[in-house]
C-alpha positions in Angstrom: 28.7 37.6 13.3 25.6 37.7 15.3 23.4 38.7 12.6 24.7 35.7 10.6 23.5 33.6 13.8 19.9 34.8 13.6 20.0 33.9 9.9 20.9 30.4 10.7 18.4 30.2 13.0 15.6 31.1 11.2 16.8 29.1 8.3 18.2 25.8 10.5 14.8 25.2 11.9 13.1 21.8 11.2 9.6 21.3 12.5 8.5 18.2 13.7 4.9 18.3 12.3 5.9 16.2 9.1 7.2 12.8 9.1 8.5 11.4 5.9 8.6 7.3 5.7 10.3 5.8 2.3 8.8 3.2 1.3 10.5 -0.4 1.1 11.5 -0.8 -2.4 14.4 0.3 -3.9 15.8 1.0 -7.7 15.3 -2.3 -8.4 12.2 -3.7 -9.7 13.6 -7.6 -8.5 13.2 -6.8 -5.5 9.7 -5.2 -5.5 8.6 -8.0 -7.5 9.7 -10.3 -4.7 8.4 -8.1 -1.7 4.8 -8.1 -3.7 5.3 -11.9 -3.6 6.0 -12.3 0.2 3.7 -9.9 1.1 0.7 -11.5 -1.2 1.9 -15.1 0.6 1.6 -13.9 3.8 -1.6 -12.3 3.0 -3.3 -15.3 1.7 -1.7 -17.3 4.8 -3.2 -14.9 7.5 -6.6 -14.8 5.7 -7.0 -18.3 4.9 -5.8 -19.3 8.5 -8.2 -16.8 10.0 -11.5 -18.0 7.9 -10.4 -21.6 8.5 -11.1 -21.1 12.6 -13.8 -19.0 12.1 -15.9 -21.5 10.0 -14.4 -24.5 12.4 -15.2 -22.6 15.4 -19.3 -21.7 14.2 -19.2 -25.6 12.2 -18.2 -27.6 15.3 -21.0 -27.6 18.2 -17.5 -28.6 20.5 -16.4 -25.4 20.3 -19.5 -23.1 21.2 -17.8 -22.1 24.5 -16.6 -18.4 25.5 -12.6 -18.9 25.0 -13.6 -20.4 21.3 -16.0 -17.6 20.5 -13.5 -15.2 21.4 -10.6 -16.8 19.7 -13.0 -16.5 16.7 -13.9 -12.4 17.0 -9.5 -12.0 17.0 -9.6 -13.4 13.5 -12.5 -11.5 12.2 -10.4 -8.8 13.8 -7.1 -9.9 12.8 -9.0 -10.0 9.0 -10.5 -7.0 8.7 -6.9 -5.6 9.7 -4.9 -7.2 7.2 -7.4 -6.5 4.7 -7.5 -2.8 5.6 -3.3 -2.3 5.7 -2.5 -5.2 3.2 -4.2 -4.5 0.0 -2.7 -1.0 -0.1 1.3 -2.4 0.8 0.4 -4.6 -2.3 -0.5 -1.9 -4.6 2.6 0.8 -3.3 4.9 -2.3 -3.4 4.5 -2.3 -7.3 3.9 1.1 -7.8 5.9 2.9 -10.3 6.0 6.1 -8.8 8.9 5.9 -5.8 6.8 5.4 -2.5 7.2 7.8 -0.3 4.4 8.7 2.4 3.9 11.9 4.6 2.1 11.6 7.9 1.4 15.3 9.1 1.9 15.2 12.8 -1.1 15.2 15.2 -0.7 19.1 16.1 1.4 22.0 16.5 -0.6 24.1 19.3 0.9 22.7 22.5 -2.3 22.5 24.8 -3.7 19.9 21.8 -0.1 18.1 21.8 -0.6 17.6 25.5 -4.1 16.8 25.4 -3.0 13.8 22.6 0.3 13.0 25.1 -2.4 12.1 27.7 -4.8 10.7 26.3 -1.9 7.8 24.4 -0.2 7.5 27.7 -3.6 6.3 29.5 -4.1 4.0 26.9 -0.9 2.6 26.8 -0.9 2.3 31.0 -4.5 0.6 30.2 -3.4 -1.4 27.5 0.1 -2.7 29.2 -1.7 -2.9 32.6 -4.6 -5.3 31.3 -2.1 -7.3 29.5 0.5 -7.9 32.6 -2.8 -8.9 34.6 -4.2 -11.4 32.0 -0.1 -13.4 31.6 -0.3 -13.1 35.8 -3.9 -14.4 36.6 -3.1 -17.2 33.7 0.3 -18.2 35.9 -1.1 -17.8 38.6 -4.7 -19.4 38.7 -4.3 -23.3 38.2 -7.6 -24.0 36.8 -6.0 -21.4 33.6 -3.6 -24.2 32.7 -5.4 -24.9 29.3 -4.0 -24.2 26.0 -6.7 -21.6 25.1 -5.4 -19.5 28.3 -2.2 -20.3 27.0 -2.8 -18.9 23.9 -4.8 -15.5 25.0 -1.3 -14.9 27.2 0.9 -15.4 24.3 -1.8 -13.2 22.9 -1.2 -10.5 25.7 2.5 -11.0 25.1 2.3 -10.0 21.8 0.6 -6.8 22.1 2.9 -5.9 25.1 5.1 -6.0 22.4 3.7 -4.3 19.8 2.2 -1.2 21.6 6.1 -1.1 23.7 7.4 -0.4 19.8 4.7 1.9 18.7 3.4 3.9 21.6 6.9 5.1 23.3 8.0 6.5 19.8 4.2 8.3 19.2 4.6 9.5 23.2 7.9 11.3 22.4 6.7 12.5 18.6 3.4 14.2 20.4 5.7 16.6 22.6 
């Protein structure tokens, strides 16, 4: 019995240094058709709403202020992004092959796994940290009442958001 308990141990192990993701389609090309389609929408959407306030913002002398400058680097930002990840959901959205996409972890040696652990968490403290202090000085400070300060807390709100779903679940893959 115990040697049949060593076997399964040596043959139940799984290793954490491969993650597989399947992709969002399914068997039926309908529906891959129609994801292509939202996706491409809200592609053109994001681009064409991002280039709209960038050429507003440099075209109207109004707007040559800090808040409006700013607001117009987060769309080249917000751009370059969704033409970085977009593009490539389009083309593995209608892909015939069935999408599936391994990520090989960041490390099995366990001094490097720590290393990454701290280096994420810091950023994440940094990251959450900044963002909390932006939404409070804009609540707190009277003279913040505007709807651009408005805006960059909504902002901070958002990537509160975001890096809480990301960050936690990379935290706890690292170790």
């Amino acid at each position: 019995m115990l040697s049949r308990l060593n076997v399964m141990e040596k043959v139940n192990q799984t290793s954490p240094e491969r993650f597989i993701l399947l992709g969002l389609g399914s068997n039926f090309p309908y529906l891959q058709i129609i994801y292509f389609i939202v996706f491409l929408v809200m592609y053109i959407i994001t681009l064409s709403g991002n280039l709209l306030l960038i050429i507003v913002v440099r075209i109207n002398p109004k707007l040559n202020n800090p808040m409006y400058f700013f607001l117009s680097n987060l769309s080249i930002i917000d751009a370059c992004f969704s033409s970085t990840i977009v593009p490539k959901v389009l083309k593995n959205t209608l892909a015939i092959d069935k999408k599936r996409f391994i990520l090989l972890g960041l490390s099995n040696v366990p001094y490097l796994q720590a290393i990454c652990f701290l280096v994420f968490i810091v950023m994440y403290i940094i990251t959450l940290s900044g963002n909390f202090l932006l939404i409070i000085v804009v609540r707190i400070n009277p003279k913040l009442q505007t709807p651009m300060c408005s805006f960059l807390s909504n902002l901070s709100i958002i990537d509160i958001c975001f890096s809480s779903t990301i960050v936690p679940k990379i935290l706890i893959n690292t170790l």
